[in-house]
C-alpha positions in Angstrom: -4.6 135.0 3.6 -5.3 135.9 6.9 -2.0 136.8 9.5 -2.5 136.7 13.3 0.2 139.1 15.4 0.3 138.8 18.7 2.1 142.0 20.7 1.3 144.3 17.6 0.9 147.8 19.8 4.7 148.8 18.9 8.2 147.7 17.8 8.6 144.4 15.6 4.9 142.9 16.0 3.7 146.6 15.0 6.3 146.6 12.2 4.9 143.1 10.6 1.4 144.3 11.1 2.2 147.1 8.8 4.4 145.3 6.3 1.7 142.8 6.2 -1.4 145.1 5.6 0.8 146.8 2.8 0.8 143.4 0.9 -2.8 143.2 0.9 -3.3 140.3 3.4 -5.9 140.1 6.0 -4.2 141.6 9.5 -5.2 140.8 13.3 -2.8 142.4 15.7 -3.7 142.0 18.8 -3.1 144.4 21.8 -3.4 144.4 25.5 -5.6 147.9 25.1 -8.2 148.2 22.4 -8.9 147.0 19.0 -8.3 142.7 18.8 -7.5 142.2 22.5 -5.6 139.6 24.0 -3.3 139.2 26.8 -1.6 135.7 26.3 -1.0 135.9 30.6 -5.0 135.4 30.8 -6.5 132.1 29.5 -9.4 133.7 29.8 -8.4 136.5 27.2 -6.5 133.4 25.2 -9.8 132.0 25.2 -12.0 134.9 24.5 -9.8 135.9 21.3 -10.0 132.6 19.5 -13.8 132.6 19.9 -13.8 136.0 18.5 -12.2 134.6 15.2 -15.4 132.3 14.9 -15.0 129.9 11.2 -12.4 132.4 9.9 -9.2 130.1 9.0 -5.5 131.6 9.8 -2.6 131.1 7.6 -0.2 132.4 10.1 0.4 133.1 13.5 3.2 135.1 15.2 4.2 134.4 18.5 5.8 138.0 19.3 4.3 139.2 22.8 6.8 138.9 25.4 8.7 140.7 27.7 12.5 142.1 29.0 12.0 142.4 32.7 15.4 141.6 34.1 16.8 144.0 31.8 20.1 145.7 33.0 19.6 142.9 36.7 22.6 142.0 38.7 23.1 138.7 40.3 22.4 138.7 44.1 20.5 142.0 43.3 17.7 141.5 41.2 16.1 138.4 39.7 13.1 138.8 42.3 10.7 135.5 41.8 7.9 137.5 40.2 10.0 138.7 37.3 10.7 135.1 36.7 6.8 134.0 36.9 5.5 137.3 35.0 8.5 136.3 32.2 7.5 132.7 31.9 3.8 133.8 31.6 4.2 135.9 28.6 7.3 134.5 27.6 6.4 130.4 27.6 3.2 129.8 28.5 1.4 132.3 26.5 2.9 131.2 23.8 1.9 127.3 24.2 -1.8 129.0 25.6 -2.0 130.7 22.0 -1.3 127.6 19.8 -3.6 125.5 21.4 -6.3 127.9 21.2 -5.1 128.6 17.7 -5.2 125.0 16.3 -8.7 125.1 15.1 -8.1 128.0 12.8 -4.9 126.8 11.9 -6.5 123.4 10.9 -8.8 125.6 9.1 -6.0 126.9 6.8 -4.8 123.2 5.6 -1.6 124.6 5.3 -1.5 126.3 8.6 2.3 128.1 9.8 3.3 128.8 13.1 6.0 131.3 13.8 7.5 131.5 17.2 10.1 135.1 17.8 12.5 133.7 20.4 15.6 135.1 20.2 19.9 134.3 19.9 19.3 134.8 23.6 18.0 131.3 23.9 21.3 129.5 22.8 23.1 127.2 25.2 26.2 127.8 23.0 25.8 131.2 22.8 25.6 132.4 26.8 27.8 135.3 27.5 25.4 135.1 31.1 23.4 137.6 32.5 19.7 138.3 31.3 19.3 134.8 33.3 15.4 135.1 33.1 15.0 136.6 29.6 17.6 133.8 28.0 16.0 130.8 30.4 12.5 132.0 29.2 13.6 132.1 25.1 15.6 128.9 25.6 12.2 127.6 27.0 9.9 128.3 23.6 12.7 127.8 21.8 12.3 124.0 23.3 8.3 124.3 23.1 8.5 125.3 19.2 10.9 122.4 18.6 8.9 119.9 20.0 5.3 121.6 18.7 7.0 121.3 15.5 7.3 117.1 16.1 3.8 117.3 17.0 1.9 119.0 14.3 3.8 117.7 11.2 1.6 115.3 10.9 -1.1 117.6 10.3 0.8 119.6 7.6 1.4 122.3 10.4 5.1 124.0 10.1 6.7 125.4 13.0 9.6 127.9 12.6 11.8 129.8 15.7 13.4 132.7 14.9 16.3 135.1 16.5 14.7 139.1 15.2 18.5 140.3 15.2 19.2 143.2 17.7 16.4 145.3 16.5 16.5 149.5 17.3 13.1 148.8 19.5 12.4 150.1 23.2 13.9 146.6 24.0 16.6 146.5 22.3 17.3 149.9 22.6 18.6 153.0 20.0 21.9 151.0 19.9 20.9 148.0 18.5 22.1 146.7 15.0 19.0 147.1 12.7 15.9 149.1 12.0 12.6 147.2 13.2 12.0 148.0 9.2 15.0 145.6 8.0 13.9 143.0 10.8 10.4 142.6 9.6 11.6 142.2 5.9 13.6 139.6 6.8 11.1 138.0 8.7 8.9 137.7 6.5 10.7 136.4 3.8 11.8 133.6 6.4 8.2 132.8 7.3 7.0 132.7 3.3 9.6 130.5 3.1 8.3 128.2 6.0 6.9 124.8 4.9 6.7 121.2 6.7 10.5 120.3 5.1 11.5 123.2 7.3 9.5 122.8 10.6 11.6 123.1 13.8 14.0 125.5 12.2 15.8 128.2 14.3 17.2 130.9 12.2 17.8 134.4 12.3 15.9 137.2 10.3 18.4 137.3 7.4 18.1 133.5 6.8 21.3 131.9 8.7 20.7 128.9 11.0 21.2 129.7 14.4 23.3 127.6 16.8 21.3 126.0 19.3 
């Protein structure tokens, strides 16, 4: 079985890298610096990356590289434009950019899974407000995973979205809810569990299906 990680340098992509190479299966975590580079802002990189996997098939790919930047912003003092095309880049569009460039390999796989971390963020019945360019961007690949999901069950290709919980990570910060060791168990056992009865599913690390 062979498990691609996108964002695997630190916090919850690191955490499933390690999990996953503990069980024996066949790891690529990708990083921005060294080792299997990508930067899913770059089609370029995107590009680069899934040519580098050559005839290898993958099992499973994790959508986890994104990025907080309006962390902690105030309306009518922050929000700049960039933050809201940098977010969307990494956020949205690398995502979709991945998948595509993916497909092959998860053709490959016959059974291929996609997993997509969004977050409880990307609720329209959950919106406390604030965060307006982290929860627009979530709510965004929360939509793309949906509809992927329409797409590629044909092919035998599950989808699943999941919420990480509030994980103890330099995002979500020392006073979060759960270790990034608790997340990644849970995660895991939600993406073995992933199959084309379940494609299009959002839920949350410990199982629960998350309003959308």
């Amino acid at each position: 079985m062979t498990v691609v990680i996108t964002g695997s340098s630190r916090g919850i992509g690191e955490g499933l890298a390690r999990a996953y190479a503990a069980r024996g299966t066949d790891v690529i975590g990708t990083t921005r610096d060294g080792g299997w580079h990508l930067d899913v802002t770059d089609a370029a990189s995107v590009e680069r990356f899934a040519g580098s996997l050559g005839d290898r098939p993958v099992d499973l790919l994790v959508c986890n590289a994104g990025v907080y930047l309006d962390k902690g912003h105030v309306i009518g003092e922050g929000y700049q434009p960039e933050i809201w095309a940098r977010s969307f880049a990494a956020n949205v569009t690398g995502v979709f950019l991945t998948i595509e460039a993916l497909l092959p390999a998860l053709r490959r796989a016959k059974a291929g899974k996609i997993a997509i971390i969004s977050s409880q963020m990307a609720s329209s019945e959950r919106a406390p407000g604030g965060s307006y360019v982290y929860r627009a961007s979530k709510a965004a690949v929360l939509n793309l995973g949906r509809n992927l999901a329409a797409d590629l069950a044909p092919e035998g290709i599950a989808v699943g979205i999941y919420h990480p919980g509030w994980v103890k990570t330099d995002m979500g910060s020392m006073s979060a809810d759960i270790t990034v060791e608790t997340a990644v168990a849970g995660l895991m056992a939600r993406f073995d569990g992933l199959n084309i009865q379940t494609t299009g599913c959002f839920e949350t690390w410990d199982g629960r299906a998350h309003p959308y």
